[in-house]
C-alpha positions as CSV (number, residue, x, y, z in Angstrom):
1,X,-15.6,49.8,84.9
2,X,-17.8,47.3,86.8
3,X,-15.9,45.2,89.6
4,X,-15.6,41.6,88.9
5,X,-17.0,40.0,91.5
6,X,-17.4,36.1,92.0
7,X,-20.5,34.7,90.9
8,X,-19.6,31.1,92.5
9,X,-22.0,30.2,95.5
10,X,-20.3,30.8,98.8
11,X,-19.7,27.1,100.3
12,X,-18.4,27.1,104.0
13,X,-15.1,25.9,104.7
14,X,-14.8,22.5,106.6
15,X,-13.4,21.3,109.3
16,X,-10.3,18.9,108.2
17,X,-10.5,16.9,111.5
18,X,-14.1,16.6,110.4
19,X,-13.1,15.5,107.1
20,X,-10.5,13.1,107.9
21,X,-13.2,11.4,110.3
22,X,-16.2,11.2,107.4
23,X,-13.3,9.5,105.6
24,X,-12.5,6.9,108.2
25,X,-15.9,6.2,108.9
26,X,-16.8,5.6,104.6
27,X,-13.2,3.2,104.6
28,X,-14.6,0.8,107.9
29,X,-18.0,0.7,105.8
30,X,-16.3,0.0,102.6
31,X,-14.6,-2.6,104.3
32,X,-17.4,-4.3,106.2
33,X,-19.2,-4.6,102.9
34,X,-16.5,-6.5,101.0
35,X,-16.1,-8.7,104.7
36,X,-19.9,-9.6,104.2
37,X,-21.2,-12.1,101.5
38,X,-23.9,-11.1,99.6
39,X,-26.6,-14.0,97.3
40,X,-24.7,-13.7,94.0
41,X,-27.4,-13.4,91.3
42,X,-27.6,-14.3,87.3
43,X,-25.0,-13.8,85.3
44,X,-22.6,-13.5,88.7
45,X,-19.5,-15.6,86.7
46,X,-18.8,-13.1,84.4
47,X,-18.4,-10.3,87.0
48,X,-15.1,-11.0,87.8
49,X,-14.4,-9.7,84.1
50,X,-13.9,-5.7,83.3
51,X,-16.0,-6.3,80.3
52,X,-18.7,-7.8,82.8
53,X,-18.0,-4.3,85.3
54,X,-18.4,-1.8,82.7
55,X,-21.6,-3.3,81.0
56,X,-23.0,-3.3,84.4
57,X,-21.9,-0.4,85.0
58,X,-23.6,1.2,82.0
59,X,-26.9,-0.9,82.4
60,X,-27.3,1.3,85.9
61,X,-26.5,-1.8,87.7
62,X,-24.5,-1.7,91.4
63,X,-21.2,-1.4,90.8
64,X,-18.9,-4.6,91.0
65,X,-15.4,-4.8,92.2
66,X,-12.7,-6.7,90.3
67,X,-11.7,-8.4,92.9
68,X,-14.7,-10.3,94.4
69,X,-17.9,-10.9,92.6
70,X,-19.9,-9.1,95.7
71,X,-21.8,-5.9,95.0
72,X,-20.2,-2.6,96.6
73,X,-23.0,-0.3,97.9
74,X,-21.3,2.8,99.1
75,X,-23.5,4.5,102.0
76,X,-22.8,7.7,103.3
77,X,-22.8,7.8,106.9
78,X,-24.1,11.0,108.9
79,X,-22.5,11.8,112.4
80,X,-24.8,12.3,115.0
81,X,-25.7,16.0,115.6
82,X,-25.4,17.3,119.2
83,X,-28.5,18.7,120.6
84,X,-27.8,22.4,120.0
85,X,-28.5,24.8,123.8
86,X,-30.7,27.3,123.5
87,X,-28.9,30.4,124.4
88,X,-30.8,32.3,127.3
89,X,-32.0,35.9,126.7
90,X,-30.3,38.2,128.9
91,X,-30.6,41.8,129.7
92,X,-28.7,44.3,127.2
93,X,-28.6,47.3,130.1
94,X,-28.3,45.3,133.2
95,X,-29.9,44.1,136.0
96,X,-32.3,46.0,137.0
97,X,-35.8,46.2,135.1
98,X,-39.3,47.5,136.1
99,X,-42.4,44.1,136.1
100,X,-45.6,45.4,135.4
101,X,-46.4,46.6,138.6
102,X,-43.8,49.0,138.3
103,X,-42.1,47.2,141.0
104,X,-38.2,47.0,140.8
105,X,-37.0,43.9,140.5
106,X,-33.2,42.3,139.4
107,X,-32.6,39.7,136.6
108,X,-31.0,36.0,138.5
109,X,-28.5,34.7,135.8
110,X,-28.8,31.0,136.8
111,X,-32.6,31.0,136.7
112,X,-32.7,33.4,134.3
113,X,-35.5,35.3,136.1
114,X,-36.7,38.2,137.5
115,X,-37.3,38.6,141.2
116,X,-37.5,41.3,143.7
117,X,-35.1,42.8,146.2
118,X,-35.7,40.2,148.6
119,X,-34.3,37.7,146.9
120,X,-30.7,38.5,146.8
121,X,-27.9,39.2,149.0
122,X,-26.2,42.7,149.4
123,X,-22.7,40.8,148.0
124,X,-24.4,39.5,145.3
125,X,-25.9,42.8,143.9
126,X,-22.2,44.8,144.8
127,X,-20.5,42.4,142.6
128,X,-22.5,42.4,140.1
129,X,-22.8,45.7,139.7
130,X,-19.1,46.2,139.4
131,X,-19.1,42.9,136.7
132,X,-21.6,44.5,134.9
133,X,-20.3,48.3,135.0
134,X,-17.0,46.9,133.3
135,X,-18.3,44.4,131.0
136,X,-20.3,47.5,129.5
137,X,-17.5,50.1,129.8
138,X,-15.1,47.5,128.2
139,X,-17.9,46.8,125.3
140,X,-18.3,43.6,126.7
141,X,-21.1,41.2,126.3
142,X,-23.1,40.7,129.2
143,X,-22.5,36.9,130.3
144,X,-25.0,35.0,132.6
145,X,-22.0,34.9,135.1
146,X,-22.0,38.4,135.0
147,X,-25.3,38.7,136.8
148,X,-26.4,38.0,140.4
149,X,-27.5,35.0,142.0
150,X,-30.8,34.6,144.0
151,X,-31.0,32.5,147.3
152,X,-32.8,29.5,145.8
153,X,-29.5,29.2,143.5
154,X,-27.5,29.6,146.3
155,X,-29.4,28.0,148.9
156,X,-26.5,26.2,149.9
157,X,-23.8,29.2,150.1
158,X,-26.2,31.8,151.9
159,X,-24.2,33.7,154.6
160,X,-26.3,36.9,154.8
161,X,-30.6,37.6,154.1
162,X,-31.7,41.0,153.3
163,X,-34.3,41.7,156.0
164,X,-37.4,43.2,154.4
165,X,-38.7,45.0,158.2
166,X,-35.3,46.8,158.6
167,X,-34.5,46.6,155.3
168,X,-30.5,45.7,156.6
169,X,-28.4,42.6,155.0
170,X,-28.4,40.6,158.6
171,X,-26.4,37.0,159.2
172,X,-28.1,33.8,158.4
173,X,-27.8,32.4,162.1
174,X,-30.8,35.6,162.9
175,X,-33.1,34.1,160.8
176,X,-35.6,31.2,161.2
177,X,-35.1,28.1,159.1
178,X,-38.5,29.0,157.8
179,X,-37.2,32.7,157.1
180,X,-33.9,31.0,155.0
181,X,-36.1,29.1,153.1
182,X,-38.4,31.9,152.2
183,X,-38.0,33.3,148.4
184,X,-38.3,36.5,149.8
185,X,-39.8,38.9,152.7
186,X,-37.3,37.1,155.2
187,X,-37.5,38.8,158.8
188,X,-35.0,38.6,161.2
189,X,-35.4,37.5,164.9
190,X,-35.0,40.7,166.4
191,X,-37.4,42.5,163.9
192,X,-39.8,39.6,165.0
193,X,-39.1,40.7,168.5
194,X,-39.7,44.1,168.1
195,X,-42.6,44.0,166.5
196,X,-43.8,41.6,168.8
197,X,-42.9,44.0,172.1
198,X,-44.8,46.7,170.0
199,X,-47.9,44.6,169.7
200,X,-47.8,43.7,173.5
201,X,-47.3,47.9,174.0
202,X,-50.0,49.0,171.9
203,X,-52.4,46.3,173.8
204,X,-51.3,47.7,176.9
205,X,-52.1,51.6,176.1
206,X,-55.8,50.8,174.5
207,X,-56.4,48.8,177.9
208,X,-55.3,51.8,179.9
209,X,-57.1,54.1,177.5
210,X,-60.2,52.6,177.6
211,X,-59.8,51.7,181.6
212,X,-59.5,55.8,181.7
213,X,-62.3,56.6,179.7
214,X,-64.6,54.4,181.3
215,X,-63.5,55.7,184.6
216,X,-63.8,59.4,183.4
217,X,-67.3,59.0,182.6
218,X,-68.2,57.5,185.6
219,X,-67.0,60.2,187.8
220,X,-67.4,63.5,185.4
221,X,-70.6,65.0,186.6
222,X,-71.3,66.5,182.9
223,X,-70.6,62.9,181.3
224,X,-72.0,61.0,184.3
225,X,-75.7,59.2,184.8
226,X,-74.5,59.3,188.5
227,X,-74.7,61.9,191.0
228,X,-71.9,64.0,191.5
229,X,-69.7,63.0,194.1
230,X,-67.8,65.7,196.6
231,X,-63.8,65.7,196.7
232,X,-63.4,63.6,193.7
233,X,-59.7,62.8,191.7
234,X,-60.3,65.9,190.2
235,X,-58.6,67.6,193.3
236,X,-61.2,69.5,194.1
237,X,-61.6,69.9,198.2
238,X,-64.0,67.8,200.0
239,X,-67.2,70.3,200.5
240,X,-70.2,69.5,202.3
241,X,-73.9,70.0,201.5
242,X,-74.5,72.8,204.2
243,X,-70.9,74.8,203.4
244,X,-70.7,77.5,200.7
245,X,-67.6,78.1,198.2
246,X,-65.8,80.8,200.1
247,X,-66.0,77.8,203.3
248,X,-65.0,74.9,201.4
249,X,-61.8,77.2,200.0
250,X,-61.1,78.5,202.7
251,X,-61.3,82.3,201.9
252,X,-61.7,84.4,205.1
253,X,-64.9,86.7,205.5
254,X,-65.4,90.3,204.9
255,X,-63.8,92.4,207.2
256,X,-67.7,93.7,208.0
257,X,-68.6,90.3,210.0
258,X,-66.1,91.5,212.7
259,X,-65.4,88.6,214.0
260,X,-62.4,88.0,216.3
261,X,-59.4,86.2,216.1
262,X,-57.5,85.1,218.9
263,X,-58.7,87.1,221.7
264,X,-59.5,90.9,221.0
265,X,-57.4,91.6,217.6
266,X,-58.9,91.7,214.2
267,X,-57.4,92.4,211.2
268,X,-57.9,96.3,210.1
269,X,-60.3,96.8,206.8
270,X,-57.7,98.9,205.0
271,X,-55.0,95.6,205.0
272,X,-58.0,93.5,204.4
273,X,-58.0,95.2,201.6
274,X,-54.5,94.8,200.7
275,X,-54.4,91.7,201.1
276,X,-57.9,90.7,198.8
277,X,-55.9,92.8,195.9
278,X,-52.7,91.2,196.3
279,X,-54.7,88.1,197.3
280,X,-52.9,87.2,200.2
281,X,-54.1,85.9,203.4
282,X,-52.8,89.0,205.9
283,X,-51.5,88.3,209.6
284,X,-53.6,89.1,212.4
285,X,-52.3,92.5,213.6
286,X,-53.5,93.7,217.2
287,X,-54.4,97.2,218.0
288,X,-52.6,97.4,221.0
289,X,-49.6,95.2,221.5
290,X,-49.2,96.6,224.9
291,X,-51.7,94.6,226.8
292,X,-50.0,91.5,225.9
């Protein structure tokens, strides 16, 4: 057996304050029109009758009170409409989206936009990360409150910028007034220092670099256009143009040249020996001791 069901159009129930004030507002018109007077036309003698009223009323004619002979014109009035706010779209998820750059960026509920890192506080983000992690476990509806708050809507309660060189949330009294009025990639005054001192350092080692290298090639004899010059910073020993290696070094001769040392005594071949394997320079030893 089917279900009755009501056929009647749905109407939606109204407001009685709403009603009581359409019916205020149709009794002060009602009552201005009978207040004002109105060009009576033909025939306007016999309204006064009910006779007169209901032929009038049947010709289609305005309707005319018994008590005055005035036409009654009943207007409906309208009450103004409020301009209706248009609802701002807000993230389902949260706050966080991707732009199409792939760039992360976070959603500012009083702008309603989306901007990058840069532009919000560490406190802000905290918060409303934890207003937005209950709202959705709660089964909430995300609120524009519920969402953080860039600098330009805050411009006036900013106590902390996130510094884009050491990415670090850093007090507002280390940044420039041109750095707190930035959107975003604020620096703060010692990052600007650093990176300043850095500069200055990295100048400094190319001038010494390049002060070396041009000092190398003047003095190398392989690199060198110049002649090559004896006892150099190479640390080689000063050696003049008539002197072989073994002089310039200092290495003694063979024990063949016989050559004396100190009066009579030589050294003896078989510790000369010794000494060019162990590569020592041996003491003068004297054959016989007894003579001195």
């Amino acid at each position: 057996m089917p279900l009755n069901r009501d056929e009647s159009p749905y109407h939606r129930p109204q407001d009685p304050r709403l009603a009581r004030r359409r019916a205020k507002e149709d009794e002060a018109a009602l009552k201005q029109e009978r207040a004002t007077p109105t060009l009576a036309g033909p025939g306007s003698r016999q309204s006064g009758s009910p006779a007169h009223a209901n032929a009038g009323a049947g010709e289609g004619r305005p309707y005319l009170s018994f008590v005055s002979s005035r036409e009654v014109s009943l207007t409906l009035l309208v009450p103004p409409q409020r301009a209706m706010s248009v609802k701002p779209v807000l993230p389902s998820r949260g706050m966080e989206s991707l732009d199409e750059r792939g760039n992360l960026v976070f959603f500012c509920g009083v702008c309603c936009k989306n901007k990058p890192r840069d532009a919000f506080s560490s406190t802000q983000l905290n918060d409303a990360r934890r207003r937005i992690s209950r709202s959705l476990r709660d089964g909430n509806e995300l609120k524009p409150k519920d969402f953080p708050r860039c600098h330009t809507c805050t411009n006036a309660q900013i106590k902390e910028i996130f510094c884009s060189q050491c990415r670090r949330t850093q007090p507002s009294h280390l940044f420039s007034e041109a750095m707190r009025a930035a959107s975003s990639g604020a620096i703060c005054k010692p990052c600007q220092e650093l990176a300043k001192d850095r500069k200055d350092s990295m100048r400094r080692e190319e001038y010494v670099l390049n002060f070396t290298n041009l000092r190398s090639s003047t003095t190398h004899p392989l690199t060198s256009s110049y002649p090559p010059r004896y006892g150099d910073e190479s640390g080689a020993p000063k050696q003049r143009p008539g002197w072989s290696a073994e002089q310039a070094y200092g290495v003694p001769p063979p024990p063949t040249a016989g050559v004396a040392r100190q009066g009579s005594g030589s050294a003896k071949p078989d510790q000369w020996s010794a000494a060019q394997e162990q590569k020592t320079m041996p003491a003068v030893i004297y054959e016989d001791e007894d003579e001195w």
